[in-house]
Residue frames relative to the residue before (quaternion, step in Angstrom):
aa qw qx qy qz dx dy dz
X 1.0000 0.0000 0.0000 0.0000 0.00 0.00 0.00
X 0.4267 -0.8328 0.2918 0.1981 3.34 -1.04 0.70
X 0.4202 -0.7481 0.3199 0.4018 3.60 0.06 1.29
X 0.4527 -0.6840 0.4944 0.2877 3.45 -1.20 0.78
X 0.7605 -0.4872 0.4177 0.0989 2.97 -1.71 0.73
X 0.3357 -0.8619 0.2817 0.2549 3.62 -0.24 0.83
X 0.5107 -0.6988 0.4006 0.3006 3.51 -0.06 0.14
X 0.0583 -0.8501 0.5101 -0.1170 3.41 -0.30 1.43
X 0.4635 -0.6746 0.5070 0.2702 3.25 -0.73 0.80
X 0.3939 -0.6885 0.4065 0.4534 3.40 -1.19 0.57
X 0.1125 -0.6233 0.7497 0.1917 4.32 -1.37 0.21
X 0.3316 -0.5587 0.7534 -0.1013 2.53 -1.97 1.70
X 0.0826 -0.7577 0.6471 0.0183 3.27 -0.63 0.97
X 0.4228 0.7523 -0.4946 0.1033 4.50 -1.18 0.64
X 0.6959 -0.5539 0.3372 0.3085 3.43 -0.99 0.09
X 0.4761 -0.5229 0.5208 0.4782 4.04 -1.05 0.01
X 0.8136 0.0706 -0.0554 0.5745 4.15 -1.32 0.87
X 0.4633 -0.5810 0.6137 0.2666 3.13 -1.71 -0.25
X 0.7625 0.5155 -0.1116 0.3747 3.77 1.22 -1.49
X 0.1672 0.8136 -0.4602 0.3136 3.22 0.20 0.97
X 0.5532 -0.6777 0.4342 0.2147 3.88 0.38 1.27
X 0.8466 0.4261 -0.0943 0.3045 3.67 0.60 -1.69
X 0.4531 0.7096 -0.3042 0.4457 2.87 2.02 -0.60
X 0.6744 0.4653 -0.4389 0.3689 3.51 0.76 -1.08
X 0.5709 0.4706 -0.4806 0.4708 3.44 -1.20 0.46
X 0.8720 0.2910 -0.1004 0.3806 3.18 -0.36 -2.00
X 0.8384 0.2240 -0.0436 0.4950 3.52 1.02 -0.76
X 0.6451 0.3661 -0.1327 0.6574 3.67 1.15 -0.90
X 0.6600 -0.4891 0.5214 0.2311 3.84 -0.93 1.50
X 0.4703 -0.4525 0.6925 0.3075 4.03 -1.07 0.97
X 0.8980 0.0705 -0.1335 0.4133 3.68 -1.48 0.74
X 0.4500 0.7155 -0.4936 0.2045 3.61 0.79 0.12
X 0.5374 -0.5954 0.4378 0.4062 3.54 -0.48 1.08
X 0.2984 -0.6883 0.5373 0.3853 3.61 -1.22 0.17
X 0.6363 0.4788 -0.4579 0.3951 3.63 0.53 -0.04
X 0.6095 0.3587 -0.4712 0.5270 3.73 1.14 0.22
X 0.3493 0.7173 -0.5567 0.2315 4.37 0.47 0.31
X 0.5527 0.4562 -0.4775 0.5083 3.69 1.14 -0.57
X 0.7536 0.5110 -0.3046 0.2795 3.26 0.12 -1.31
X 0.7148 0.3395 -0.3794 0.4794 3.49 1.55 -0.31
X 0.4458 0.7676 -0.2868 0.3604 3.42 0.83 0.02
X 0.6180 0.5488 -0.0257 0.5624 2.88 1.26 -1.89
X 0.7381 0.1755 -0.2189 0.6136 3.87 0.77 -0.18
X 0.5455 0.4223 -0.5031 0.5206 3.89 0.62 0.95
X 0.7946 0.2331 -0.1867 0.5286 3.35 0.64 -0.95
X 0.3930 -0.7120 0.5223 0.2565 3.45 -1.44 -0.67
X 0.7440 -0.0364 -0.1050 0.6589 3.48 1.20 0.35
X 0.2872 -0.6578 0.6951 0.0404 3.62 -1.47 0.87
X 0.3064 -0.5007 0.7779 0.2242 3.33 -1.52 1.00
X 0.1893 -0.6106 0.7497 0.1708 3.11 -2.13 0.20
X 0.2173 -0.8013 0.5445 0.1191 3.05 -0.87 0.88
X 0.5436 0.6684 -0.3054 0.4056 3.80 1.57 -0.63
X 0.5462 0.5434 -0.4400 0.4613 3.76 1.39 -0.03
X 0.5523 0.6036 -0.4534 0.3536 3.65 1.03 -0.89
X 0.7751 0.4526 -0.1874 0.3991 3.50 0.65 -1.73
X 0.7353 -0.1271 0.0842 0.6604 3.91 0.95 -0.52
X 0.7191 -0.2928 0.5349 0.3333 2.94 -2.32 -0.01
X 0.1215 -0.7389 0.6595 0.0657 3.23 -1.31 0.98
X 0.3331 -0.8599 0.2796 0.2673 4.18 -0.77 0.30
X 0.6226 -0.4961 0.2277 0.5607 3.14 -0.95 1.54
X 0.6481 0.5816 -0.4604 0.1724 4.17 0.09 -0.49
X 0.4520 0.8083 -0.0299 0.3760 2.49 1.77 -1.15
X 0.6656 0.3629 0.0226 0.6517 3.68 0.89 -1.78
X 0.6705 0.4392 -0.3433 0.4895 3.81 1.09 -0.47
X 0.7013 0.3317 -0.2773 0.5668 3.73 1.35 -0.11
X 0.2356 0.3187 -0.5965 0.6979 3.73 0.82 0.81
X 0.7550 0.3569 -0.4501 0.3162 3.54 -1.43 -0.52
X 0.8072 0.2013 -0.2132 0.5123 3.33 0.27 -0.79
X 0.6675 0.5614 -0.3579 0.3334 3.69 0.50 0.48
X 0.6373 0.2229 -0.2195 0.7043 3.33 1.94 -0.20
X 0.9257 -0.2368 0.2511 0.1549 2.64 -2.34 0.64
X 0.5161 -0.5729 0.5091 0.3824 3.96 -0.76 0.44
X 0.8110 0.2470 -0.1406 0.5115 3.38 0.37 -0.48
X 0.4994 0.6208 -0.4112 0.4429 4.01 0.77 0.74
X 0.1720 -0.8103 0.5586 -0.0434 3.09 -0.46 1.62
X 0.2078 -0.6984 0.6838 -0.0380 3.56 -1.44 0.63
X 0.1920 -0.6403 0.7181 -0.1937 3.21 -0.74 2.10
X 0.0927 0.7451 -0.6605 0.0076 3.29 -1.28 1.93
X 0.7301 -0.3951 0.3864 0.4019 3.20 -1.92 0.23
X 0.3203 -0.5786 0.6729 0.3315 3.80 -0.85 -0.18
X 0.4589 -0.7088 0.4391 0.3070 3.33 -1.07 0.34
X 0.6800 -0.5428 0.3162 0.3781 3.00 -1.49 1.31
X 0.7380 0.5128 -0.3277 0.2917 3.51 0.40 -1.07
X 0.5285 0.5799 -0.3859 0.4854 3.70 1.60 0.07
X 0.7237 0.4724 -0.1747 0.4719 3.34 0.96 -1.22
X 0.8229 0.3655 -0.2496 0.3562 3.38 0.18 -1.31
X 0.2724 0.7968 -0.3630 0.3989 3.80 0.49 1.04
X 0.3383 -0.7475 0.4568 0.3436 3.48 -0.25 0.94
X 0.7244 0.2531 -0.3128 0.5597 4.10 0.61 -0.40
X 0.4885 -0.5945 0.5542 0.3176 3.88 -0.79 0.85
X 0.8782 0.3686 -0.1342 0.2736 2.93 0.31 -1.99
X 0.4424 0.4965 -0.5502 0.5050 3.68 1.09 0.90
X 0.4214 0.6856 -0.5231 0.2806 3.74 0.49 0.52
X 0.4167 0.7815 -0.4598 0.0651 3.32 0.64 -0.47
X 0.6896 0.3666 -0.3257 0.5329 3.28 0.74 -1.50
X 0.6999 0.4529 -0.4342 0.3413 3.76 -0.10 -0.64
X 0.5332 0.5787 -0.4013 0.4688 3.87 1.19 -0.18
X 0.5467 0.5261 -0.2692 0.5932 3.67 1.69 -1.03
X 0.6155 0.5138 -0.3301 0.4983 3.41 -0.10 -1.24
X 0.4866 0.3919 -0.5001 0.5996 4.80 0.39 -1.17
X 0.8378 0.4714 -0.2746 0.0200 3.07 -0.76 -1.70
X 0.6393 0.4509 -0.2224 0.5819 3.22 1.90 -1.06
X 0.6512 0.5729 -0.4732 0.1545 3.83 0.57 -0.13
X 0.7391 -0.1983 0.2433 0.5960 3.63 0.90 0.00
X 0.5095 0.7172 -0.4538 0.1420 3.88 0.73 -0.36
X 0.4485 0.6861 -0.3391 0.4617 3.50 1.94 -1.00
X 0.6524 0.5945 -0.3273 0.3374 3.51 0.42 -1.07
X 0.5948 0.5308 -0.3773 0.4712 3.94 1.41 0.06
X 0.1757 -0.8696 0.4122 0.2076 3.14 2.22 -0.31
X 0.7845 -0.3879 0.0455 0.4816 4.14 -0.07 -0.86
X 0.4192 0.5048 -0.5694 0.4952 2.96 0.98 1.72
X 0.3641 0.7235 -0.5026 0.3022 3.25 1.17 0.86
X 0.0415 -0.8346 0.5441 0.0758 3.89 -0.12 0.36
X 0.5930 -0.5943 0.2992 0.4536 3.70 -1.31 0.44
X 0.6360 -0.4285 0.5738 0.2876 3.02 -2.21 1.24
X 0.3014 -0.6448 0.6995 0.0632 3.13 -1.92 0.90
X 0.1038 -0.7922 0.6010 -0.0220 3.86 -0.21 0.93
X 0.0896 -0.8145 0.5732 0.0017 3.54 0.44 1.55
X 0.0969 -0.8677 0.4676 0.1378 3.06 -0.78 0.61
X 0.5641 -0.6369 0.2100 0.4817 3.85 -0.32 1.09
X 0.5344 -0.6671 0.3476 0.3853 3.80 -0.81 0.76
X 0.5372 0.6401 -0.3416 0.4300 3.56 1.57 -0.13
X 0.5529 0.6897 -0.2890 0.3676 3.46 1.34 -0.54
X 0.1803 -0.7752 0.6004 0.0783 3.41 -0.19 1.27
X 0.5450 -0.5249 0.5806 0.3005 3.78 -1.65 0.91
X 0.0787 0.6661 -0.7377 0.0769 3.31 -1.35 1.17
X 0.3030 -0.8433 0.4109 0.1679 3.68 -0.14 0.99
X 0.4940 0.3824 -0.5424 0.5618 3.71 1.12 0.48
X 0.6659 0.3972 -0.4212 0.4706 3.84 0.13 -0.69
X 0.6655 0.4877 -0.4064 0.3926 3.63 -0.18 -0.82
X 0.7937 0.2356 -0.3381 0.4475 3.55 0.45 -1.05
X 0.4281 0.6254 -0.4654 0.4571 3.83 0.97 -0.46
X 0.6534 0.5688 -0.2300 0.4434 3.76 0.52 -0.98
X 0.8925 -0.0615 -0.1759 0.4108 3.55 0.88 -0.89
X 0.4197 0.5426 -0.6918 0.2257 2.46 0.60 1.73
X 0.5331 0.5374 -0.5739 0.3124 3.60 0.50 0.52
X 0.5223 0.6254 -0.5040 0.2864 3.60 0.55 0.25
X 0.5569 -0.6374 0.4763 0.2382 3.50 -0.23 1.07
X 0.3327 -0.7272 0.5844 0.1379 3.39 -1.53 0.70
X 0.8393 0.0024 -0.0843 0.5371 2.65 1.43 -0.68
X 0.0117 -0.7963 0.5757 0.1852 4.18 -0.13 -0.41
X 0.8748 0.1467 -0.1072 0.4491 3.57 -1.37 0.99
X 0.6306 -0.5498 0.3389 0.4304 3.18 1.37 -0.12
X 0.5308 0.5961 -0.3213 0.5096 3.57 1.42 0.10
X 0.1679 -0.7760 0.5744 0.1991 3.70 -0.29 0.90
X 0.3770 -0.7431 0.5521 0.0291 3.38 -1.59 1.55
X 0.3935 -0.6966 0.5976 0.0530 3.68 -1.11 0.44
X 0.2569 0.8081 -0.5159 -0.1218 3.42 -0.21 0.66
X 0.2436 0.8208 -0.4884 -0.1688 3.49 -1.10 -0.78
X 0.5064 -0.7356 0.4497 0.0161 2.91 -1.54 1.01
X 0.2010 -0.8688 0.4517 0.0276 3.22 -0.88 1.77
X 0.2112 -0.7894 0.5740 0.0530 3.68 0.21 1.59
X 0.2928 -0.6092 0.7364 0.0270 3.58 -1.57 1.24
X 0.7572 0.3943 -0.3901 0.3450 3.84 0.07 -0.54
X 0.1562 -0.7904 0.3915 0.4445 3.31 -0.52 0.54
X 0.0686 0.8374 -0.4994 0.2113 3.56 -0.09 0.70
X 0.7994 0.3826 -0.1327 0.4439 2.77 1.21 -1.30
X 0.3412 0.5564 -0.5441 0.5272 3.46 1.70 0.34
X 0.5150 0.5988 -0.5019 0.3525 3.12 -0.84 1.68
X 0.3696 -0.8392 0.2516 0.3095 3.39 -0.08 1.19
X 0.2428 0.6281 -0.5038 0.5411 3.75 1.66 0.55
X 0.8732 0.2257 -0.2876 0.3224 3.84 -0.02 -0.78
X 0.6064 0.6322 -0.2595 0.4065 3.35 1.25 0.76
X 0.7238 0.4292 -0.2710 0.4674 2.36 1.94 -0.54
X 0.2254 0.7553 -0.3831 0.4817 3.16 1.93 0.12
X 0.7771 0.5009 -0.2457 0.2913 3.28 -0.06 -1.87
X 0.5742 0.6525 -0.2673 0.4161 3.44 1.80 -1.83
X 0.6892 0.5574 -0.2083 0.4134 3.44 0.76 -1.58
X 0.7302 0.3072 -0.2470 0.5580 3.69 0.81 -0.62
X 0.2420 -0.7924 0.3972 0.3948 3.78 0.96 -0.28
X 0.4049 0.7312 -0.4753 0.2748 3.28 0.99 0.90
X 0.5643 -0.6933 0.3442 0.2872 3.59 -0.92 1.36
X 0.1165 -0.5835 0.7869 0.1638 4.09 -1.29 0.07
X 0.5446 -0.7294 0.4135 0.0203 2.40 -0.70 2.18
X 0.2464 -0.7068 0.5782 0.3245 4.25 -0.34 0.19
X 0.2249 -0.6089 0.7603 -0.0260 3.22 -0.96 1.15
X 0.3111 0.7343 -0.5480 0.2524 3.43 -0.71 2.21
X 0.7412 -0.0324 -0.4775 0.4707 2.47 -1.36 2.61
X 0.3820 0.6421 -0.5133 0.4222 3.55 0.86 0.69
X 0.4097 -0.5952 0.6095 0.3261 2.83 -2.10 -0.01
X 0.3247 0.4909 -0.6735 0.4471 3.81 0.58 1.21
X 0.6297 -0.4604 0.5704 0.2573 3.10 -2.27 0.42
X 0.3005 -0.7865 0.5274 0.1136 2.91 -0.84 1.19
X 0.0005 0.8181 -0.5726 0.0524 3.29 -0.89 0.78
X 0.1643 -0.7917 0.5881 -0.0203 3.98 0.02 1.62
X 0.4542 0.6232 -0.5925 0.2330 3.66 0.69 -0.51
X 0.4130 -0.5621 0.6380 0.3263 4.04 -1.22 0.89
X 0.0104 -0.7721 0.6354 0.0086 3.37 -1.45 0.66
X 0.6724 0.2088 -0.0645 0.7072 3.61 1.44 -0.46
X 0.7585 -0.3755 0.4289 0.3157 3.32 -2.15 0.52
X 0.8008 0.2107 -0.0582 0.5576 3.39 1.19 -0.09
X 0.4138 -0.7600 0.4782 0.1498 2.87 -1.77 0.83
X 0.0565 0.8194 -0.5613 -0.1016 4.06 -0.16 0.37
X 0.1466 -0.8220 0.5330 -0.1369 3.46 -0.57 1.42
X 0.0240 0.7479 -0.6511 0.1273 4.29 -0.47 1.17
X 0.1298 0.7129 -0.6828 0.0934 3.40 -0.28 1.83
X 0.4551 -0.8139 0.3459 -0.1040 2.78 -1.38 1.87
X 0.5949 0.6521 -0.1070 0.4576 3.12 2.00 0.02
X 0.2814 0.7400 -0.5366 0.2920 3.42 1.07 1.22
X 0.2173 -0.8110 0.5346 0.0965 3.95 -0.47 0.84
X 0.6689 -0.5567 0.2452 0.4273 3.60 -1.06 0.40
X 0.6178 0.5875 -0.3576 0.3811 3.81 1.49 -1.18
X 0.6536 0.4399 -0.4967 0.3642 3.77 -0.39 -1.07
X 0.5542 -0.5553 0.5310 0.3202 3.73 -1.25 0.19
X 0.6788 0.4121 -0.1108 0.5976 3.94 1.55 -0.70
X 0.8064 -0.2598 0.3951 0.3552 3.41 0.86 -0.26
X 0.8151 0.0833 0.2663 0.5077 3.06 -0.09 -2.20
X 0.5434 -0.6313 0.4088 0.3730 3.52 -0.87 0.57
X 0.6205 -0.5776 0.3131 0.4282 4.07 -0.19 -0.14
X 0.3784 0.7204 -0.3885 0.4325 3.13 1.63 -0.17
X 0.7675 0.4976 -0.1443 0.3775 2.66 0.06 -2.65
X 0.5559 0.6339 -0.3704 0.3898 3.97 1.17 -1.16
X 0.6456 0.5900 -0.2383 0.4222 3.35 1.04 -1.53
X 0.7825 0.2198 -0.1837 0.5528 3.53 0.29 -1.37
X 0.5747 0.2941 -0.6161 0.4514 4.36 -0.15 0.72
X 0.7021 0.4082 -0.4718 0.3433 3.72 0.82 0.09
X 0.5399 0.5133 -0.3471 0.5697 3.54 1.03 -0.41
X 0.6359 0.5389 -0.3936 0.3876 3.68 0.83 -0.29
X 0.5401 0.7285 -0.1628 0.3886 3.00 1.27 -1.49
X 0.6984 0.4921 -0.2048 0.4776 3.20 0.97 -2.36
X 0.6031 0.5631 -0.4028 0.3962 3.81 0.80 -1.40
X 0.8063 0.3918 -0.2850 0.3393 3.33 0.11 -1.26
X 0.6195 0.5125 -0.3697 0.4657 3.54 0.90 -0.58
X 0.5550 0.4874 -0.3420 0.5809 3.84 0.87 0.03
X 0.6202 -0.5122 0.4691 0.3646 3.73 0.68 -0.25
X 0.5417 0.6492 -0.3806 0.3745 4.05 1.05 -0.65
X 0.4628 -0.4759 0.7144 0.2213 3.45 -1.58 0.39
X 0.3845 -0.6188 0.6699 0.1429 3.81 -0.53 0.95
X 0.2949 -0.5353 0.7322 0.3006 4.26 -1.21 0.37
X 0.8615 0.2133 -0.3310 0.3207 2.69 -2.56 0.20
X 0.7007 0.3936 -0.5104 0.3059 4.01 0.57 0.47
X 0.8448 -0.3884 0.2495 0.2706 3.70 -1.14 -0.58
X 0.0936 0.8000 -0.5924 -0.0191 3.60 0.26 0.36
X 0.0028 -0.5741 0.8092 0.1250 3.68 -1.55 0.25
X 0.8055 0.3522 -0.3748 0.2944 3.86 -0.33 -0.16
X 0.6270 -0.4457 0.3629 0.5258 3.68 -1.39 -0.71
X 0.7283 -0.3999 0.4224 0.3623 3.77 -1.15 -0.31
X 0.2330 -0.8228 0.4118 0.3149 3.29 -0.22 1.24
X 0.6451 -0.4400 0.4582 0.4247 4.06 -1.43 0.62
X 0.7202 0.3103 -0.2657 0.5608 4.22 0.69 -0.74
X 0.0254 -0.7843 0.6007 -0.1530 2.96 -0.90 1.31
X 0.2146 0.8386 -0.2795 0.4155 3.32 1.72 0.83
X 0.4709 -0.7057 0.3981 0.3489 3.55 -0.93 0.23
X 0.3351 -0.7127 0.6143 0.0488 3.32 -1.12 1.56
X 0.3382 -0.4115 0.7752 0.3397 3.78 -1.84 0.79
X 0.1490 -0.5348 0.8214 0.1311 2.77 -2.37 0.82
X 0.1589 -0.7193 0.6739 0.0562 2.63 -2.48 0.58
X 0.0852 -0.9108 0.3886 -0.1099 3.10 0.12 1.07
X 0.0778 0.7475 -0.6444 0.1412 4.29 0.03 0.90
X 0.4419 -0.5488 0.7095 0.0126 2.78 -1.81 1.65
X 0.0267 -0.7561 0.6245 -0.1938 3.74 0.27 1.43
X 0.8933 0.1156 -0.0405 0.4324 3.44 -1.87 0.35
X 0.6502 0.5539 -0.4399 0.2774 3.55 -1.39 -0.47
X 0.7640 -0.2156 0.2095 0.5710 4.00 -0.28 -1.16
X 0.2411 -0.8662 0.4262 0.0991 3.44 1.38 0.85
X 0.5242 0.6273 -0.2849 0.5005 3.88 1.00 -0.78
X 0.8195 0.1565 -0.0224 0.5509 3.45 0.82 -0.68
X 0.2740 0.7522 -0.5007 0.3293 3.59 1.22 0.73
X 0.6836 0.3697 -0.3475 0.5246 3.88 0.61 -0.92
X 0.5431 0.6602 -0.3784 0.3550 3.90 0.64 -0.58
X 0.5712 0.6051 -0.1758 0.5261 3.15 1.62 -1.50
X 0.7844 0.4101 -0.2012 0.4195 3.20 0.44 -1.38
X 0.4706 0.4766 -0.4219 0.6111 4.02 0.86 -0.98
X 0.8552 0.2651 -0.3431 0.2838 3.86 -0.60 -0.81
X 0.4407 0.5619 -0.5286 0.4590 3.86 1.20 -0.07
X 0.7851 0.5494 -0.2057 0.1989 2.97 0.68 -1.74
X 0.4860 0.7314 -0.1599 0.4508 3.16 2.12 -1.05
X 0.7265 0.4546 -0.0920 0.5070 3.53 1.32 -1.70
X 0.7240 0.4842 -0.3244 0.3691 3.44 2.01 0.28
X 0.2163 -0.8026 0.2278 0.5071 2.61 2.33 0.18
């Protein structure tokens, strides 16, 4: 009899926004309209960070045309807004966590993806605020279950206190890869949400073919439930060892050559 097949989470592999001036040429079609770039994007990649939630409110109309411009199966991971995050006490965020939820964000319905809660690289780990902090993040709103996770810059929080926080709230610590943030790989949620930052101007993609090789084999590990080698841990082994969705965005670095990155990770996942 034939041995079943393991179960793999699903990995989503894309870039930070869609608009980006340099892209045309290298990545966006000579003459492509800009108001049709999501729509090409959205069928190269498989999931887009927004970054335009961090800086303001965007309108529910707005999130209702993303929906209808990408794929059935194309998710969209946004920033929370700065004004929730950047704050010397987390845990006065509440209303401004309400206030995300009610501006229009539902309207991506299940091309919502999890909320990134950057937090300001000055922000030092305090472990009554941090966990006080997520717990206002909703599990669920309107009935629609949410995903969150949280991308600490200080390293402070490389400490196995802030992981276990994260575990308790099932909310991800975001992997900060090839950057100069602390890097922190411990699993904390059903999922994995990874932003490696370390495309350069030479490779034709970004990354050398190596580097292409291991964020896809990294990718594959974690979606199986595995701890990838060669990255950071500060805590113990989490108790779920199950299969996680990944998200993964080629963010910052030689930015010109971020979607290249992505298409070829995404390529090496078949």
């Amino acid at each position: 009899m034939a041995k079943a097949a393991k179960k793999t989470g699903r990995i989503r592999v894309g870039v930070g926004g869609w608009t980006y001036e340099p892209w045309r040429g290298p990545f966006y079609p000579e003459g492509l309209a800009q108001k049709r770039e999501l729509e090409h994007a959205s069928r190269q990649l498989t999931s887009i960070e927004v970054n335009g939630t961090f800086y303001g409110s965007q309108k529910p109309a707005s999130f209702a045309r993303w929906h209808a411009e990408t794929p059935d199966d194309f998710v969209f991971a946004l920033k929370g807004p700065r004004f929730t995050t950047n704050r010397r006490v987390l845990a006065e965020a509440g209303q401004s966590v309400e206030r995300f939820f009610a501006s229009g964000v539902l309207e991506l319905k299940d091309k919502l993806g999890p909320i990134n809660w950057q937090l300001a690289p000055t922000k030092q780990f305090d472990a009554d605020d941090f966990a006080a902090f997520l717990k206002l993040l909703p599990d669920s709103v309107e009935g629609r279950a949410i995903r969150h996770a949280v991308e600490v810059r200080h390293p402070s929080f490389q400490v196995p206190e802030a992981v276990e926080i994260a575990r308790a709230h099932k909310v991800a610590i975001i992997v900060a890869g090839d950057a100069d943030y602390p890097q922190i790989a411990d699993p904390t949620a059903p999922f994995v949400y990874a932003r490696i930052m370390g495309t350069t101007e030479g490779p034709a993609a970004g990354y050398a073919p190596a580097a292409l090789d291991l964020w896809a084999e990294r990718a594959r590990a974690w979606a199986k439930g595995e701890v990838p080698d060669g990255l950071h841990l500060v805590g113990p082994p989490a108790k779920d060892q199950g299969p996680r969705d990944v998200f993964l965005y080629v963010i910052s670095g030689h930015k010109v050559a971020n979607p290249a990155a992505a298409m070829a990770i995404l390529q090496r996942l078949g």
